[in-house]
Structure formats: C-alpha cells, structure tokens
N, CA, C and O of each residue as an XYZ file, in Angstrom:
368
protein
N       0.819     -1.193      0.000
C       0.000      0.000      0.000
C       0.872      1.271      0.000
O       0.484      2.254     -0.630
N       1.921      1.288      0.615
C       2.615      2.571      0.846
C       3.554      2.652     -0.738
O       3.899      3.659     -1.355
N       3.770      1.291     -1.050
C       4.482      1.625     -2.390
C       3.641      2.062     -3.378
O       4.191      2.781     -4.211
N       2.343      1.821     -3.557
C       1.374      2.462     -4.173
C       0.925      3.809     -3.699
O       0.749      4.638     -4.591
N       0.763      4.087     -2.789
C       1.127      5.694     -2.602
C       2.289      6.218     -3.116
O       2.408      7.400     -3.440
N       3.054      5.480     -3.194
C       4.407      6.001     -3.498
C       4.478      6.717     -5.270
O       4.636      7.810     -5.814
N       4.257      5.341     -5.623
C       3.940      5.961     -6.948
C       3.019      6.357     -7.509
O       2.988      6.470     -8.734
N       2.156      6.627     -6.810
C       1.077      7.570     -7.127
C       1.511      8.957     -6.751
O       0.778      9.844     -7.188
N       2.254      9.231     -6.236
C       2.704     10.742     -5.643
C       3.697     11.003     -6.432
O       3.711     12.173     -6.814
N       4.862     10.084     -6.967
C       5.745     10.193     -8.119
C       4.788     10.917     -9.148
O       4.797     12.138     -9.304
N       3.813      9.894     -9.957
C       3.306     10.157    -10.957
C       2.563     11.383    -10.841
O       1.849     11.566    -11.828
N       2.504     12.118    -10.128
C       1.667     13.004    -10.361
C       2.765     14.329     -9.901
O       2.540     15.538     -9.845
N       3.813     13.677     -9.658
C       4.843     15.254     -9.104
C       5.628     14.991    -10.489
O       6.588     15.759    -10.541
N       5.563     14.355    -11.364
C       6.396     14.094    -12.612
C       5.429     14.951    -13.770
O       5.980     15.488    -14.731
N       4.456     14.997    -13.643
C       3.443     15.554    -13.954
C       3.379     17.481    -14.030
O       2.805     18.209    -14.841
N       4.350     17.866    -12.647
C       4.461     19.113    -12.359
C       5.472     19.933    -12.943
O       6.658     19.618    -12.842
N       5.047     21.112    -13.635
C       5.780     22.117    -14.545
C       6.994     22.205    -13.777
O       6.904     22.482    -12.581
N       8.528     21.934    -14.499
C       9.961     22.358    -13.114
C      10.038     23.946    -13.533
O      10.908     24.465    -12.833
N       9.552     24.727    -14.257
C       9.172     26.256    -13.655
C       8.759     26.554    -12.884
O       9.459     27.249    -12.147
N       7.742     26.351    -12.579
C       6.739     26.617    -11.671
C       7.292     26.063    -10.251
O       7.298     26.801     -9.266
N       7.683     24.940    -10.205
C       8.528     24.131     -8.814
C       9.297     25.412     -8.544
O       9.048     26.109     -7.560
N      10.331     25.741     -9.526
C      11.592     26.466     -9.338
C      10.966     28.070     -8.740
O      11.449     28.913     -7.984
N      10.051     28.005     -9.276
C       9.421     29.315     -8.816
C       9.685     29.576     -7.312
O      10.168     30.523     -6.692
N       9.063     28.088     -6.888
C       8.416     28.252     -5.241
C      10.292     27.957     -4.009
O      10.606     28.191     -2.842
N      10.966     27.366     -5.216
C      12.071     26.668     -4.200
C      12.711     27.768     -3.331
O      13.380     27.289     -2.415
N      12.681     29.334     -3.379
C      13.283     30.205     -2.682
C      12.557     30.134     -1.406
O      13.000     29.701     -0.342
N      11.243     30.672     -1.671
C      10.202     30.422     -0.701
C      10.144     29.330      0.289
O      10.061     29.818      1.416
N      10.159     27.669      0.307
C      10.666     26.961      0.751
C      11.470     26.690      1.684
O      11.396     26.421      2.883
N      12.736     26.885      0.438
C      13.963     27.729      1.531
C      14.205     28.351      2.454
O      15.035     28.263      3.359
N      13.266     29.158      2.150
C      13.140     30.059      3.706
C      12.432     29.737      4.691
O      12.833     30.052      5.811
N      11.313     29.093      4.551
C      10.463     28.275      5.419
C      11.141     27.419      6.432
O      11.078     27.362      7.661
N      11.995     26.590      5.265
C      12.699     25.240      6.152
C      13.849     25.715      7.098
O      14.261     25.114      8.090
N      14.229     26.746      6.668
C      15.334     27.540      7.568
C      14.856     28.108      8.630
O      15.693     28.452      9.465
N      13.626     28.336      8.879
C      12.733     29.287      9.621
C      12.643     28.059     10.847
O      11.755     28.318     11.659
N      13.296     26.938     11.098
C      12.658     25.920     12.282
C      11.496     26.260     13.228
O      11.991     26.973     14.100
N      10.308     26.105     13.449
C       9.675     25.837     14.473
C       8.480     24.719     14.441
O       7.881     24.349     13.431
N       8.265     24.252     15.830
C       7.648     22.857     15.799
C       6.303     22.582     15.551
O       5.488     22.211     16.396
N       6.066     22.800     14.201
C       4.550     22.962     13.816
C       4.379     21.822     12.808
O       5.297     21.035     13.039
N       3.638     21.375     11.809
C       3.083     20.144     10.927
C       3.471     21.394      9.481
O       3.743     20.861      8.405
N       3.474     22.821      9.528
C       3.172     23.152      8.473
C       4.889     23.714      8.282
O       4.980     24.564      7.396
N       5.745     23.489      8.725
C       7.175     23.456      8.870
C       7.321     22.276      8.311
O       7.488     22.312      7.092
N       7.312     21.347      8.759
C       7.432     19.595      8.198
C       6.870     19.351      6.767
O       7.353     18.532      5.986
N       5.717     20.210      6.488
C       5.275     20.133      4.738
C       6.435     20.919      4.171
O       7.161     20.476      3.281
N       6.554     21.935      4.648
C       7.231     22.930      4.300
C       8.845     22.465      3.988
O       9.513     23.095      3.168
N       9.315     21.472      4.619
C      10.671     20.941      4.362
C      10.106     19.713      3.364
O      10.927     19.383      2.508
N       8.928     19.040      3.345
C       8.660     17.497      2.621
C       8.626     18.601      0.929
O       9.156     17.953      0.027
N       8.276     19.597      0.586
C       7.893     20.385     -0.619
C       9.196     20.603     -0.912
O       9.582     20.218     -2.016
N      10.316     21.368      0.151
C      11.059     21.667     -0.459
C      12.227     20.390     -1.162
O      12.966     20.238     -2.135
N      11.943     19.931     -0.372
C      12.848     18.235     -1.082
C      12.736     17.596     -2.276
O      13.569     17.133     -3.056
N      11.042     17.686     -2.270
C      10.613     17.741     -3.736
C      11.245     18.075     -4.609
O      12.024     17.526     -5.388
N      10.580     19.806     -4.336
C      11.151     20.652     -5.529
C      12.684     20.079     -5.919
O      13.060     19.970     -7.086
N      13.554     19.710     -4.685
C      14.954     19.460     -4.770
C      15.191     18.249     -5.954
O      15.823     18.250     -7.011
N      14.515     17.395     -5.375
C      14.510     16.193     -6.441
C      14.266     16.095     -7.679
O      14.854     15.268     -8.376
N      13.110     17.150     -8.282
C      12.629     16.931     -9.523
C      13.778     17.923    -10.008
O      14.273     17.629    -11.096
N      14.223     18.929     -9.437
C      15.797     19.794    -10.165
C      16.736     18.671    -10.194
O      17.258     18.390    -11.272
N      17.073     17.860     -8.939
C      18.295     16.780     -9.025
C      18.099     15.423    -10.539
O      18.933     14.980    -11.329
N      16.537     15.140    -10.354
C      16.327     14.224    -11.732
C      16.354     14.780    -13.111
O      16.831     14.122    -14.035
N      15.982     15.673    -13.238
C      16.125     16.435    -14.002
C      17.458     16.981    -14.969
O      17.581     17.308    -16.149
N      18.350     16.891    -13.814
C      19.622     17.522    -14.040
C      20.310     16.035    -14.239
O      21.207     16.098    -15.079
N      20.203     15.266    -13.919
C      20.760     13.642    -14.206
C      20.227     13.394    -15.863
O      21.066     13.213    -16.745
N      18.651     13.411    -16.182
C      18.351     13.236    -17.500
C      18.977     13.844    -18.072
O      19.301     13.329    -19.142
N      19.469     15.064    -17.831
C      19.775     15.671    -19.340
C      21.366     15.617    -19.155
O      22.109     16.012    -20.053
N      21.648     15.320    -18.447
C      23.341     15.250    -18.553
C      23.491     13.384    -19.243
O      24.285     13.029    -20.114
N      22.598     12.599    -18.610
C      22.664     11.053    -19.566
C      22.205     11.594    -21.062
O      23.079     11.231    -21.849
N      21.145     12.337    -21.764
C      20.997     12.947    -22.930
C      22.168     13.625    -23.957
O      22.557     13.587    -25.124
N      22.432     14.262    -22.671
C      23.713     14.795    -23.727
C      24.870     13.693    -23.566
O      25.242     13.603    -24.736
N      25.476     13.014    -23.008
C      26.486     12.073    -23.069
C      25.901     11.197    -24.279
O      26.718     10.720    -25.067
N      24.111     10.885    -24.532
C      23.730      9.913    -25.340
C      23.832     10.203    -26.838
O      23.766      9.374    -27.747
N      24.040     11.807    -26.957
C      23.698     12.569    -27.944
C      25.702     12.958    -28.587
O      25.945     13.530    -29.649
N      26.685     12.503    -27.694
C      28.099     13.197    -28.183
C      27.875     11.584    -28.908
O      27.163     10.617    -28.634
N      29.075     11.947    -30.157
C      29.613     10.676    -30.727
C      30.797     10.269    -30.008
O      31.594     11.035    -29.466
N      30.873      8.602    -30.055
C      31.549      8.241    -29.519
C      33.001      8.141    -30.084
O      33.285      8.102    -31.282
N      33.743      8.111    -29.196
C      35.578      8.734    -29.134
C      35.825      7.220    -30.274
O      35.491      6.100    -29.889
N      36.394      7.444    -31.545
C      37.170      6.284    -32.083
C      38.014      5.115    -31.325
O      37.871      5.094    -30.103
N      38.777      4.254    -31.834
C      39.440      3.984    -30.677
C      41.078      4.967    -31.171
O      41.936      5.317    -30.361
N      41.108      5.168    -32.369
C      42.469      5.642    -32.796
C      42.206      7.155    -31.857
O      43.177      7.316    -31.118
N      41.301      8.136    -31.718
C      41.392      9.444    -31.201
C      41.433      8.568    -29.265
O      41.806      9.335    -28.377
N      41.174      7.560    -28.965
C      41.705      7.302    -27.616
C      42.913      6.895    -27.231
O      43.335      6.900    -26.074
N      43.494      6.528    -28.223
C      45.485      6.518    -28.292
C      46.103      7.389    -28.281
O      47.303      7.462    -28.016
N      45.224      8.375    -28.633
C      46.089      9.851    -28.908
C      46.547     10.409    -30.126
O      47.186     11.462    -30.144
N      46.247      9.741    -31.190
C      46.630      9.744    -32.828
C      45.041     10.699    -33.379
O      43.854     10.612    -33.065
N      45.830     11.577    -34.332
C      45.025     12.308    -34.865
C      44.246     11.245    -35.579
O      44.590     10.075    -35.745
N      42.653     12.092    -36.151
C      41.477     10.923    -36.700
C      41.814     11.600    -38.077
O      42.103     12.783    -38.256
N      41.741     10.854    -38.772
C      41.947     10.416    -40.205
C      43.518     10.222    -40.771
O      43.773      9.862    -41.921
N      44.619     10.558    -39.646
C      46.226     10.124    -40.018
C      46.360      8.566    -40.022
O      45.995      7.893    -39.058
N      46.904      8.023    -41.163
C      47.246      6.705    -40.582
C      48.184      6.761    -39.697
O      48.613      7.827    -39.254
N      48.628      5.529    -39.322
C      49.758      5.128    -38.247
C      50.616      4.352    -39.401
O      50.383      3.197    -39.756
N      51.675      5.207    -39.938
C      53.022      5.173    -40.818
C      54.234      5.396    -39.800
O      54.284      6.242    -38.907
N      55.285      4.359    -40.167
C      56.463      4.661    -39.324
C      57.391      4.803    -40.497
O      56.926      4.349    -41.543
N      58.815      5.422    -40.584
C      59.457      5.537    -41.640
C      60.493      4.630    -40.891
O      60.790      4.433    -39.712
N      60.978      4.091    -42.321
C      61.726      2.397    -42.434
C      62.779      2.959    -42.938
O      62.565      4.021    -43.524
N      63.983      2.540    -42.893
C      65.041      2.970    -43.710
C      65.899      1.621    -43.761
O      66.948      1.580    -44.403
C-alpha cells in the first residue's frame, strides 16, 4: 500500500511544470530555515525536497541525454593519434 502511494505521488509530481517548482524553491527555503515545531514546517521541508529532487532528476536526464547525444571517441582518437592520419612509421 505505501508503495502504491508512493507511486502515485511520483506520478503526479512528474506531472508538475519544473518552472513553476523552481518558482516556489526560494520560498521553501526560507520556510525550512525558519525551524519551528509545527506540521506546516514539516510540509514545508517534505515540498522543499521535492522541488529538490525533480531539479536533481532532471539535471541527471539531461546530462545522460547529452552524453547519449556526443559521438563516440574512435578507438584511434583514444590513443592519442590524430582521426583520419594513418599510423606510418618511416623504415630505412
């Protein structure tokens, strides 16, 4: 049951504009810094973690995107040899 809450709260925070998150994360911030022993302090840090996470996943996708998106290194440009020189030695 709780893992089904679970991803039911995923799916629907995956769902949420990361503008709009980013909007609120200052606000947050200041909340959670603000300590006192209330329930609306404790949302107030569970939101900002959020917001934290969907910036932290976020920032993981697109850095695996762009690594998926460079071409990959030859093996001759990983030896250190220019790409398109052959490898000629002079014989005498």
């Amino acid at each position: 049951m709780i893992e089904a809450t679970l991803n039911k709260l995923a799916e629907h925070i995956l769902g949420l504009d990361e503008a709009s998150l980013a909007s609120l994360w200052q606000k947050y911030k200041a909340r959670t810094e603000n300590f006192e022993i209330s329930q609306e302090w404790e949302k107030a840090v569970i939101i900002f973690f959020i917001i934290n996470a969907v910036r932290a996943k976020n920032q993981m996708f697109n850095e695996e995107i762009l690594k998926r998106q460079q071409p990959q290194a030859e093996p001759e440009q990983a030896a250190g040899r220019p790409r398109g020189k052959p490898d000629l030695r002079r014989v005498k």
